[in-house]
N, C-alpha and C positions, 0 to 999 in steps of 0.2 A: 370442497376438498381442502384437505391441510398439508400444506407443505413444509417439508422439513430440508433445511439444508445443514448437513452433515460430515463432517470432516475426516475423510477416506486416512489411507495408508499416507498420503506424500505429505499429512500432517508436521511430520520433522524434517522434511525438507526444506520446510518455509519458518524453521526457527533460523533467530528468535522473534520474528515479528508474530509468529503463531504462538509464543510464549503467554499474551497477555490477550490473546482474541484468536476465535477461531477465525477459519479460511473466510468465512462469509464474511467480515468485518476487513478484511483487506480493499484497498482501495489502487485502480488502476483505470487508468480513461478519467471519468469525472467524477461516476458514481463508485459507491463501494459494490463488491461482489452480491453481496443481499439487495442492497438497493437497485443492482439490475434485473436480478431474477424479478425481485417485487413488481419492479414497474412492467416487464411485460409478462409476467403470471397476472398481473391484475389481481393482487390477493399478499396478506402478507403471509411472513414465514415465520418458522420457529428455527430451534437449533440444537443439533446434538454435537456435543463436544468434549469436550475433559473434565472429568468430575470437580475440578477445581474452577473451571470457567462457567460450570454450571448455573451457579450462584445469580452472574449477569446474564448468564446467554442461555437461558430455559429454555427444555426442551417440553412442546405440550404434544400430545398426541389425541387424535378423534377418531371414529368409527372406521375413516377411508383418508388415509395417509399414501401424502407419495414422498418418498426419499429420494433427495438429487447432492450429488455429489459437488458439496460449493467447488472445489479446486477447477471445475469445469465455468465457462463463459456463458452466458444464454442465448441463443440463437432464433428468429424467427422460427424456422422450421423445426429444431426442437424442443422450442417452446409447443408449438401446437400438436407433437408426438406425446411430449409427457401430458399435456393435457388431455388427452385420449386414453392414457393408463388406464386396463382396467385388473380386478384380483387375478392374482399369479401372474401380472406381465412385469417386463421388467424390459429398457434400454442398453444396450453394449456396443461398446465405439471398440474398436481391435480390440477384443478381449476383456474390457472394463467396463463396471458397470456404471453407466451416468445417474441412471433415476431405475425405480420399480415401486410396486403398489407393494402398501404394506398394511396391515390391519393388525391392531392389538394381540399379543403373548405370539404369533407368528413366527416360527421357526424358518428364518430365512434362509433355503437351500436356494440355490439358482438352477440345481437341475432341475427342480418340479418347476420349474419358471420358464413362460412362453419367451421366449426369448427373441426382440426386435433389434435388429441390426442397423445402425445409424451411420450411415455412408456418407452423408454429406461431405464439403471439405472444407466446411463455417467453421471447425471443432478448433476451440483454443480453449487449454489446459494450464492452470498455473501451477504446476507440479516443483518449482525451485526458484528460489528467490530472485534470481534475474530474471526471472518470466515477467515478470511485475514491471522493468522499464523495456525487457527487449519488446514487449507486447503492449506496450506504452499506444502505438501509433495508432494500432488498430483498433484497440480500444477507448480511443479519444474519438476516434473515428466514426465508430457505432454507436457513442453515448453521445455523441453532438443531432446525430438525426433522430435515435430514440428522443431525445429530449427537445429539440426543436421544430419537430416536422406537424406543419400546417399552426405555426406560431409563429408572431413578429416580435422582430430586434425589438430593443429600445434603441431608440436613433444615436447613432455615433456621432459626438461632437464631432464639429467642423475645423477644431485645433487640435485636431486626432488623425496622424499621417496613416492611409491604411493602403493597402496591396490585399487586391481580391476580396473588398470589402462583405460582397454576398456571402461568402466564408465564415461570417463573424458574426458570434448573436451575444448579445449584452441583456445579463435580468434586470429587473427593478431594482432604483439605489445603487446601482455599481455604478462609481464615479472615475470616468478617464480625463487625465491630465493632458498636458502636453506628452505624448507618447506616441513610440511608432509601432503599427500593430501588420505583420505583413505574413496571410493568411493563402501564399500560394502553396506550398509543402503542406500544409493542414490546419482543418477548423482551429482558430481562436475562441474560447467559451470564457465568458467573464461572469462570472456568479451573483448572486444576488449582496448589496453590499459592500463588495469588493470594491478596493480601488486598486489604481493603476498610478505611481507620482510620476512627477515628470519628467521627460528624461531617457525614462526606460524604453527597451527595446525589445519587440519579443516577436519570436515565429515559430509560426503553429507546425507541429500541433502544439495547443497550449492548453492546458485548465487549468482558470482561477477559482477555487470554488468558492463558496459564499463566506463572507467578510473576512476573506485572506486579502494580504498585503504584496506587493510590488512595490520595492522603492525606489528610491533615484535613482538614474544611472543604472537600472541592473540591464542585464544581456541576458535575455533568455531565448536558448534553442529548442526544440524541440527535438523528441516527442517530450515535453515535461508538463506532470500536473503537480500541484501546491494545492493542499488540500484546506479544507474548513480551517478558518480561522488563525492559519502560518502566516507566515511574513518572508520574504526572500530580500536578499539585496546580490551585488558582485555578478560572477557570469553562475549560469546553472542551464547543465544542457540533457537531456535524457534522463530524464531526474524523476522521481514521486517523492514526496511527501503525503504520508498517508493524513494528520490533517495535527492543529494545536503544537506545529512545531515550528521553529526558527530557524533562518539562514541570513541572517538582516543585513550584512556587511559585506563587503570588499572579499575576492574568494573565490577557487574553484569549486562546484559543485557536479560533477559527470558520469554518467551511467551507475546511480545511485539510489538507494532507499533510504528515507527515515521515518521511521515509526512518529508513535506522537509523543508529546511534551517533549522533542530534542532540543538539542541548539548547538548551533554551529558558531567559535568564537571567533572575532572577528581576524579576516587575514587566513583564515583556515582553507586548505587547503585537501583535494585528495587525487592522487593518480587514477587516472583511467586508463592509462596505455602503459604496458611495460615496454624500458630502453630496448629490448631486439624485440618489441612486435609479438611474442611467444601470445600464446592463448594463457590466458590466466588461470589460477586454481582459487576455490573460493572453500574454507572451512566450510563444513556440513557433518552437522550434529547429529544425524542417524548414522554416516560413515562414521565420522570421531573421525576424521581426518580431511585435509586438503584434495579437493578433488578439482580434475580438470572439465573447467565449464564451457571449453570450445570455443570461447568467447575471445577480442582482439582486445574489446571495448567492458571492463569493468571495475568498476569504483569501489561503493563505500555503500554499508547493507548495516543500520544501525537499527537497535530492538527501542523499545519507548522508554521513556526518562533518561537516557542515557546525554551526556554535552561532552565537551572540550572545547578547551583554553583558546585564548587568542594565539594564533600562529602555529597553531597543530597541524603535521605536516601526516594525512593517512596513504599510505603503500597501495600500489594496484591490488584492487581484491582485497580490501579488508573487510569482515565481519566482529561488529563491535555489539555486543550482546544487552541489556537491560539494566537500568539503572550504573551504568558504567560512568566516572568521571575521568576523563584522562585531559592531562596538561604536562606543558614543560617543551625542552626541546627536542631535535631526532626523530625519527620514524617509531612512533610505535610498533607491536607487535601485530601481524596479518591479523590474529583472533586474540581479540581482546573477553574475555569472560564477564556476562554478569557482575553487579557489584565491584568492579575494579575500579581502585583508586589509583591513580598513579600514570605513568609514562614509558617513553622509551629508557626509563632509565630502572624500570620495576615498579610491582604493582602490588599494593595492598589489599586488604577486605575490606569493602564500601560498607561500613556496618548500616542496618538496616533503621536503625533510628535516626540516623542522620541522615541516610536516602528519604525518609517519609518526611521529616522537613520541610528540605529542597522539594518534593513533590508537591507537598502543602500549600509553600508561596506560590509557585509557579502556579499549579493549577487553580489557584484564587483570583489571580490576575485575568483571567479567562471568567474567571464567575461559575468554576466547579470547584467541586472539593473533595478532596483523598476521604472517599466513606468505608467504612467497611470490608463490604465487597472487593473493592479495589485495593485497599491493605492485606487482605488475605490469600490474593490472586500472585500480588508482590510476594508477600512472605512465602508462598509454595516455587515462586520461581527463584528466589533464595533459594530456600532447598534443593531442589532439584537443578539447581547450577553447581553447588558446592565444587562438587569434585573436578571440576574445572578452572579451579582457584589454588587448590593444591600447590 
């Protein structure tokens, strides 16, 4: 069987980090979206997505395809529902559809479709960019036992202060310092290579994922993951980093996202609570406007390439969009656009040859390099920001 994971309607919900990768490439718990599906499909995936994300994220199809809607989580039991699809069935959770069988040139009606009804109440949906830390917990939660179950730690040094140490499983090469790791509120995962300096503080949930960094002194709360190859320093609480970005310094980080290649300069700051407590409103790029996310609790939602200055101070609820530089002093604006150079005090065109630069270096440091594909995915999301720069 070939599976495809495919990115529904709430595709623009989850700009801009869906700018530069479809849903399945989002990262929340330890693994990304695709890498959960994978690991308990038992089988890999393909991907249908924006004709411009095409390019990296092929879509291949075979004789007997099933389409699963990435925005949705994977569940034991509907895991083993979609694997039972057969032609003309198809999955619906209230109304929507999660997965159905689909077979080449196939004119997909849903009426001629047997239609299975998925009751359970396992269903977690990432339909809007704070899905991603508010769904943090539960998601670290299910990819700590997917990933550990009937498998041993690597043993926890002895100069490693821990709380509810069975809680806590360490890969191969992850090196703990003197640090305190305190694993009653939720699993601790330490990834392969990672280390931990000394110092630091952290309670789970936590994911480090493989050869990300902790540095001295940080304070990290939970639910946060720090994806492949980041670095963190300062406090960082309810956080993801989706993976290849920075927060190395001194600094709030709180009920926030950052895509990859970011960075956070040092002393940087972002609000997570507004002064009367109100529920915050978060930009949302299919609205084209501020809308109210219900939330008490939210921060800073940054799209990839995107950094700022030492001592950048960000507003509850900001949304800072793709390859954006901003520095100087003052509160920036709640929605920063795409390509924005500039601050609280106005913001330029980040032109695009000097955005590929700074991509250049940065992601050489790492031992990748701006190809192609990834120049062209950048210039269409140029494009298609434009009119937000106006």
């Amino acid at each position: 069987m070939n599976y495809v994971l495919y990115d529904s309607e709430v595709r623009d919900n989850l700009l801009p980090l869906t700018y530069t990768r479809p849903i399945a490439e989002l990262r929340l718990g330890i693994l990304s979206i695709r890498e959960k599906w994978e690991k308990m499909l038992g089988a890999p995936t393909t991907t249908q997505t924006q004709d411009y994300l095409a390019k990296k994220y092929s879509l291949e199809l075979k004789e007997r395809n099933i389409y699963i809607d990435a925005s949705f989580l994977p569940s034991g039991n509907l895991v083993g529902m979609i694997k039972n699809l057969t032609e003309n069935q198809a999955i619906f959770y209230d109304n929507l559809p999660i997965a159905y069988f689909y077979t080449p040139n196939q004119n997909v009606n849903f009426d001629n479709f047997d239609i299975i009804s998925y009751s359970h109440k396992d269903v977690i949906r990432i339909s809007e960019v704070y899905h991603i830390f508010s769904f943090n917990q539960q998601a670290i939660e299910k990819d700590f036992r997917l990933l550990t179950q009937d498998r041993v730690s690597q043993p926890i040094p002895n100069h490693v202060f821990t709380q509810n140490p069975q809680n806590i499983f360490i890969e191969e090469g992850a090196e703990l310092l003197n640090c305190s790791l305190n694993a009653t509120d939720g699993p601790i995962y330490i990834g392969k290579e990672a280390i931990v300096m000394e110092g630091a503080h952290i309670r789970g949930a936590f994911a480090l994922c493989d050869h990300a960094i902790v540095k001295m002194g940080a304070k990290i709360y939970g639910a946060t993951t720090i994806g492949p190859h980041s670095r963190v320093g300062g406090e960082v609480g309810n956080s993801v980093l989706i993976g290849y970005s920075n927060k190395g310094h001194d600094g709030f980080l709180g009920n926030s996202v950052l895509g990859e290649w970011c960075n956070i300069g040092a002393d940087s700051n972002n609000s997570n609570l507004k002064n009367n407590y109100a529920s915050v409103r978060l930009w949302n790029y299919l609205a084209e406007r501020f809308v109210d996310t219900h939330l008490q609790f939210c921060g800073l939602v940054m799209g990839d390439h995107s950094k700022c200055g030492i001592n950048t101070m960000f507003n509850t609820g900001t949304v800072v969009g793709v390859s954006a530089n901003i520095f100087g002093g003052g509160f920036p604006r709640n929605f920063i656009p795409s390509y924005s150079w500039g601050g609280a005090s106005g913001t330029t065109t980040y032109k695009l040859t000097k955005a590929f630069e700074v991509a250049e270096m940065v992601m050489q440091r790492r031992g990748k390099t701006l190809d192609e594909k990834e120049k062209s995915i950048l210039e269409k999301v140029f494009e298609l920001t434009e009119k937000y720069r106006r």
